[in-house]
C-alpha positions in Angstrom: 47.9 32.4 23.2 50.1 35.0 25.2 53.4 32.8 24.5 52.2 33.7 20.8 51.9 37.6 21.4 55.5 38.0 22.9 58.8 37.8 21.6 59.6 33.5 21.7 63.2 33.4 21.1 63.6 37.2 19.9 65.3 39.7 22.2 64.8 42.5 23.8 67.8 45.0 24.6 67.7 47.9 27.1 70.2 50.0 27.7 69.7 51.3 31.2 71.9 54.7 33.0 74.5 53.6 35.4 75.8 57.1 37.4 79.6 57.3 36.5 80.8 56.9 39.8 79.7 53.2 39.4 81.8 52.6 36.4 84.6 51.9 38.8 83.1 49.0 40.4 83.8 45.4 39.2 81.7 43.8 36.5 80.8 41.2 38.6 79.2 43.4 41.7 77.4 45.9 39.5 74.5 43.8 38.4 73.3 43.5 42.1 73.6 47.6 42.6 72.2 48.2 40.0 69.4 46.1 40.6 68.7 47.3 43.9 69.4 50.9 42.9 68.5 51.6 39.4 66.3 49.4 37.7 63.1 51.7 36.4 60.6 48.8 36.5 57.7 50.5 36.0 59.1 51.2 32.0 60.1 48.0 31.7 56.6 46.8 32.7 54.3 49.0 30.8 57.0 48.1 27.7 55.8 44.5 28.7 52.0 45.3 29.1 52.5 47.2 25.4 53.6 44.1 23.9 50.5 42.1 25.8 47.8 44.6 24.6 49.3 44.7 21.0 49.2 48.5 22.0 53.0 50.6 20.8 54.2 53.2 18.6 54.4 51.6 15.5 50.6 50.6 15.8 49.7 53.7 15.8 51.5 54.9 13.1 49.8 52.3 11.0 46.6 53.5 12.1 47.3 57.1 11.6 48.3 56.0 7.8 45.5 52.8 7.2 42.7 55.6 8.3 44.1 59.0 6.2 44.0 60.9 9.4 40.7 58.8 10.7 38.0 58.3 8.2 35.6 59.9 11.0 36.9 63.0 10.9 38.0 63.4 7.1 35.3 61.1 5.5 33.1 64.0 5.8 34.8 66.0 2.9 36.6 64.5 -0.2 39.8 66.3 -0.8 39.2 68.9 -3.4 41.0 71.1 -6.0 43.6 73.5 -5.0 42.6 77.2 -5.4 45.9 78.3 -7.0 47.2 75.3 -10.0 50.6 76.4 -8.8 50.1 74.6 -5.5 49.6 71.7 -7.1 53.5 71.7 -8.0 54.8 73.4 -5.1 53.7 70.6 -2.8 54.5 68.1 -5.2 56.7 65.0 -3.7 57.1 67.3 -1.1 56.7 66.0 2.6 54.6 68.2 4.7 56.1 70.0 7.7 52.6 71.5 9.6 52.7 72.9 13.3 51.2 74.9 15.5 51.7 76.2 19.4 49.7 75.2 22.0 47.3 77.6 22.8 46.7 79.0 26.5 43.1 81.4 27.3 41.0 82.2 29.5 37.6 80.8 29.5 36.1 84.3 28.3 38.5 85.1 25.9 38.9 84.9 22.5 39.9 81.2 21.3 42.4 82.4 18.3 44.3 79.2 17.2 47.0 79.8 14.8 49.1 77.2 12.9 52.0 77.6 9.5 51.6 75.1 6.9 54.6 74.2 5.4 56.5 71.7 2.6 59.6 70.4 2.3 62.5 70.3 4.5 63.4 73.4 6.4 60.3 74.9 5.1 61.2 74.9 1.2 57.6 75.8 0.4 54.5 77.5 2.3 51.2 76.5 1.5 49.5 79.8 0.5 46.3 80.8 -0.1 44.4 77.3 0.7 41.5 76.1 2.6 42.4 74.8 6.0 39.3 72.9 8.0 39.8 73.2 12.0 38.3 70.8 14.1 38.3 70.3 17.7 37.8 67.1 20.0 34.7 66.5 21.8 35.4 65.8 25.4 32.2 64.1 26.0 32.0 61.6 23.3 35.8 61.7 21.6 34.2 62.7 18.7 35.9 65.2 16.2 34.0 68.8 16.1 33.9 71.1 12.7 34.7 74.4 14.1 35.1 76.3 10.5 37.4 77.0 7.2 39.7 79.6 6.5 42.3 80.0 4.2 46.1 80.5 5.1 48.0 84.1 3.8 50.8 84.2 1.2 53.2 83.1 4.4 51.2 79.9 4.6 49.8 80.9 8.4 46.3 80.1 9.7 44.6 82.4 12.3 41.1 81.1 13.3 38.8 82.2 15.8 36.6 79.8 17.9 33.1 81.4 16.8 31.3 82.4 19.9 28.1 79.9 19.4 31.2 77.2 19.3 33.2 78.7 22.4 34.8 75.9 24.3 34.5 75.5 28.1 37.5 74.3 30.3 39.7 72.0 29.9 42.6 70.7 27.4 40.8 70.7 23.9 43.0 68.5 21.1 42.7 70.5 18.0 43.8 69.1 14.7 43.9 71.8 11.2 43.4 69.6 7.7 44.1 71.1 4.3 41.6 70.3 2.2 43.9 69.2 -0.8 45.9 66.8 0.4 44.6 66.3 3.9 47.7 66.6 5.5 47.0 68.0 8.6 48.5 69.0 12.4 47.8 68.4 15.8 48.2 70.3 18.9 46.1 71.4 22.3 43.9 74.7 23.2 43.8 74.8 26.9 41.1 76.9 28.0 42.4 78.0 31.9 40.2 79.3 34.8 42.3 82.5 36.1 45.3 81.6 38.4 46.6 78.6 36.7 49.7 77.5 38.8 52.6 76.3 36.2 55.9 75.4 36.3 58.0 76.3 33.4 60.9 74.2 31.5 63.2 75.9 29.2 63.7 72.4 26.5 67.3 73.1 25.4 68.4 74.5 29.2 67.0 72.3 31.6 66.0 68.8 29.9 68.2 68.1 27.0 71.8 67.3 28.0 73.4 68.4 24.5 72.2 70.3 21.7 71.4 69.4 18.0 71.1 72.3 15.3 69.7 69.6 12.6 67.1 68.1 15.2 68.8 64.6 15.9 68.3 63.1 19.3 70.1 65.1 21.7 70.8 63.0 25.5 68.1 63.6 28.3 69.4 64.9 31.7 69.3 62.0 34.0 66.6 62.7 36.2 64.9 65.2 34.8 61.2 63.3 33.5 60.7 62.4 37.5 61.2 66.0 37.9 58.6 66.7 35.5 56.3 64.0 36.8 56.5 65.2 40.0 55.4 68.5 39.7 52.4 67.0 36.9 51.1 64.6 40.1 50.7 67.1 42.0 48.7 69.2 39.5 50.8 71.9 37.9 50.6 72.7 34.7 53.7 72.3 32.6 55.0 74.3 30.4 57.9 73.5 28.1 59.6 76.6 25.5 62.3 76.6 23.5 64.2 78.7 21.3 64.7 76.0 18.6 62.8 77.4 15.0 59.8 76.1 14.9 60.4 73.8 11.6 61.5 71.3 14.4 58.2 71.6 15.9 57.5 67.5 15.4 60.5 66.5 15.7 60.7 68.0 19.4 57.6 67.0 20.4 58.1 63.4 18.9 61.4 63.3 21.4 59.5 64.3 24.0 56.9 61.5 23.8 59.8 59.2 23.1 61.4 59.8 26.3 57.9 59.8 28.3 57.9 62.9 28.9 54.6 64.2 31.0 52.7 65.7 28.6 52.6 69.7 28.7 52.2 72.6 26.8 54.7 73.0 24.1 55.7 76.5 22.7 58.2 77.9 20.1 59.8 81.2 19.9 58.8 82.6 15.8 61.7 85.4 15.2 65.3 85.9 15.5 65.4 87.5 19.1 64.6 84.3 21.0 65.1 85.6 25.1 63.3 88.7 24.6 60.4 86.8 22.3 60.9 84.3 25.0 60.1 86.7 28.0 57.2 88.6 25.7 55.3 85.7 25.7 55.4 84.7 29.3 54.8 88.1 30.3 51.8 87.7 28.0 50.5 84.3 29.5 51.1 86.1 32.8 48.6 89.1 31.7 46.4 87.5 29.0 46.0 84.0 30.4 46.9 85.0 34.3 49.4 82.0 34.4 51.1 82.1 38.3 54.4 80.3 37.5 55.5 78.9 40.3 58.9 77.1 39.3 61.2 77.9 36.2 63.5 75.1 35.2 66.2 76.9 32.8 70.0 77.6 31.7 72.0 80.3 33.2 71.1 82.8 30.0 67.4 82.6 31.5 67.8 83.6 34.9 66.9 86.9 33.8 64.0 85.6 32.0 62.3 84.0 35.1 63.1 87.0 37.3 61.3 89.1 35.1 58.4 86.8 35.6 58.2 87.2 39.4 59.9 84.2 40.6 62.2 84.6 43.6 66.0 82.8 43.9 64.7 79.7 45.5 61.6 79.2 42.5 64.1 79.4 39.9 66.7 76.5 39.7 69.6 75.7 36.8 71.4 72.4 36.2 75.4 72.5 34.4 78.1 74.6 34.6 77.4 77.9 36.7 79.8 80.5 38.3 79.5 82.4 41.7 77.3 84.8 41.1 74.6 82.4 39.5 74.0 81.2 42.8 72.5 84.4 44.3 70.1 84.4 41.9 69.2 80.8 41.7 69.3 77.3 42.9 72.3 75.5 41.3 71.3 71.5 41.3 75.1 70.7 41.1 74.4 67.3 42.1 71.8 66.4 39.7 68.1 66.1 39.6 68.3 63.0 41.6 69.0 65.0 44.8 66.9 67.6 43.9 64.1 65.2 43.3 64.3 63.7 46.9 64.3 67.7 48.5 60.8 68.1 46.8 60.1 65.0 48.2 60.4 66.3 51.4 57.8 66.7 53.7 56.3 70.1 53.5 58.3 70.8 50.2 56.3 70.6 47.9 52.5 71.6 47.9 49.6 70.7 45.9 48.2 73.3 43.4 45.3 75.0 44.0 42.8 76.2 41.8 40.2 74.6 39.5 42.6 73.8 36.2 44.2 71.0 38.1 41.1 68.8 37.3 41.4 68.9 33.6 45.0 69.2 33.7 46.0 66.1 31.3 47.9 63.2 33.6 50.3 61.2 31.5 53.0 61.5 28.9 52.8 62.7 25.2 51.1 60.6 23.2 52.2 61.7 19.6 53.6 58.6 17.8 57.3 59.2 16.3 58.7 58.3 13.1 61.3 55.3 13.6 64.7 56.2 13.2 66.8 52.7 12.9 67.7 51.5 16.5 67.2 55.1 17.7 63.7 54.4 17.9 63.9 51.6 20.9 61.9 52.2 23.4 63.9 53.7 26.4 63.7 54.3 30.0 62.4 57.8 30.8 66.1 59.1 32.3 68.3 57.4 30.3 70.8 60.0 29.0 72.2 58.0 26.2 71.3 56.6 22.5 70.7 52.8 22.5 73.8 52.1 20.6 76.1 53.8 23.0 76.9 51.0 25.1 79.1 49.1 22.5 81.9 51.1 23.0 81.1 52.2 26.9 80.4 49.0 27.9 82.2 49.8 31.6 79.7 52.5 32.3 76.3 51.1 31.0 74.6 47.8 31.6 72.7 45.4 29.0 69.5 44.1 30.0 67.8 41.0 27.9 64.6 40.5 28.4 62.7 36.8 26.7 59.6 34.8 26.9 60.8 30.9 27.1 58.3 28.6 25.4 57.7 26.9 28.6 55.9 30.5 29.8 58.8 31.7 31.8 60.4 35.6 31.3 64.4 35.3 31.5 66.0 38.6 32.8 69.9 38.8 31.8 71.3 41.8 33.5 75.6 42.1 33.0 77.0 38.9 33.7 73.5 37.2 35.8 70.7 35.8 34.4 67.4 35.2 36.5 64.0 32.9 35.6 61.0 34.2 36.6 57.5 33.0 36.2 54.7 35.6 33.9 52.9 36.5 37.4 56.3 37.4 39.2 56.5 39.8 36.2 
């Protein structure tokens, strides 16, 4: 039954980070250090337990499409006529591009969630002047809750208030906006924070990513960096991830992110053409508004100034890459990677547990937003690997190819460089 399940004869291919000071080692005595060394077996097994439980990406993309956005939440209202007849061509054979910020308030505030509808690529078309139904998930029961309708400007933005007999209580609150035409629709959280909310901020394009894409392809990870993350999520900081890309790349970043097992977080875009100062506005505002304490900043030398602004001190505020001199007085240059710096935090007395209330609620995992498949980009990877899966063909010195196979006679064959290794379904 299980034999069934797996892949029989098929193979699986990982393609798993070797550090570059390896790459002068013999073929033949790299399998064993990287074995010892640098095998991430806890992606490789919940890759396995995936296959097992008939649980992956693409199975949830075929149950986001099979149930047009979940038949419980949408079967309630029928898609109806758009108010304007010129929407009806605007949107046509148009694919639609909807996104909003997470949203971070205090538990007696007002709950304002605000989202863009958009069509096309690079926002050809805004959906103006349409209904728009908001819902938000029960935490109780899972069960999707009708907050309202409201009807987007001529710039095709939403802004919706939470009415007060509806207000939410604490915790992270999944909120997804439908248009009533077509039901397309968006996802995104409303975190509703007790006061003094510890967080630890990453800037996405100066701290994670390890090249930059205009157009949105998949840009390399920093090796190291989603331990980083998960470190500080175990021990109950929020996370907080900004960027200055535009915002039309809203699913496309957050897709990458939950393709590299990312832990999941708050995601925020910068809307204008100033990014750092809109960058440092809004901080400063989740700093008054929300009273967010950030206690570490993760970020490019362009946002040291950013951070400081914010409160943090030298030794809170830390920059990975090229820096000069003066960078260092004013912030903690991880010149050897975030390897190293992962083992300081593990340190003894390093690295403290956050206090407060909001660490109960605070969500422990990765993203779980399926992404659309991109040919053999979308293989599932190991969380640090800085490298697309086709990369190795040509750099074969500096990366290893791991094969992974069920034999018929129940057995898993492991085929790591030049080795191969049997091992039973329980030693796996």
């Amino acid at each position: 039954m299980v034999t069934s399940r797996w892949w029989g004869n098929k193979r699986v291919d990982y393609v798993l980070y070797c550090p570059e000071d390896l790459h002068t080692f013999p073929m033949s005595a790299l399998p064993h250090l990287f074995h010892a060394s640098f095998w991430e077996s806890s992606d490789v097994t919940s890759f396995i337990l995936r296959q097992v439980l008939r649980y992956d990406s693409s199975l949830c993309e075929h149950i986001g499409d099979d149930l047009d956005l979940q038949s419980s939440l949408i079967g309630k209202s029928a898609r109806e006529k758009w108010l304007k007849r010129a929407t009806t061509i605007k949107v046509k054979n148009s694919y639609p591009n909807h996104r909003g910020n997470d949203v971070m308030v205090l538990e007696d505030k007002p709950q304002v969630i605000t989202a863009r509808f958009m069509y096309g690529p690079w926002d050809i078309t805004s959906l103006s002047g349409e209904k728009v139904d908001v819902h938000v998930m029960d935490q109780l029961n899972g069960e999707w809750q009708y907050m309202g309708t409201d009807v987007t400007d001529k710039n095709g933005k939403l802004q919706f208030t939470i009415p007060a007999s509806k207000s939410l209580p604490q915790g992270m609150h999944p909120v997804k906006v439908v248009v009533r035409g077509d039901h397309s629709s968006a996802d995104f959280y409303l975190c509703v924070l007790p006061p003094k909310t510890e967080t630890v901020v990453f800037s996405i394009d100066g701290s994670i990513t390890a090249s930059m894409s205009i157009s949105g392809k998949d840009p390399k990870v920093r090796p190291g960096v989603v331990d980083v993350v998960r470190h500080w999520q175990e021990h109950g900081y929020l996370i907080l991830y900004v960027t200055a890309r535009p915002d039309v790349q809203h699913e496309k970043v957050v897709s990458w992110l939950a393709m590299h097992n990312f832990p999941h977080g708050m995601v925020v875009f910068m809307d204008g053409l100033s990014k750092e100062p809109l960058k440092l506005a809004y901080l400063k505002s989740l700093q008054s508004e929300a009273q967010l304490l950030f206690k570490a900043g993760y970020c490019s030398n362009k946002d040291i100034y950013v951070y400081k602004e914010l409160g943090l001190t030298p030794q809170e505020i830390y920059i990975v890459g090229k820096s000069s001199e003066k960078h260092m007085a004013h912030a903690q240059v991880l010149s050897e990677g975030y390897a190293a710096h992962l083992s300081d935090l593990r340190a003894p007395g390093t690295t403290r547990q956050a206090v407060g209330n909001a660490r109960l609620f605070i969500q422990k995992g990765i993203f779980t937003k399926t992404f659309k498949s991109e040919g053999k980009k979308s293989v599932k990877r190991v969380s640090s690997n800085p490298t697309r899966a086709g990369d190795f063909v040509n750099k074969h010195d500096r990366y290893l190819h791991t094969t992974i196979s069920v034999a018929p006679e129940g057995h898993t064959i492991i085929q790591q460089g030049g080795t191969t290794s049997t091992r039973t379904r329980n030693d796996t």
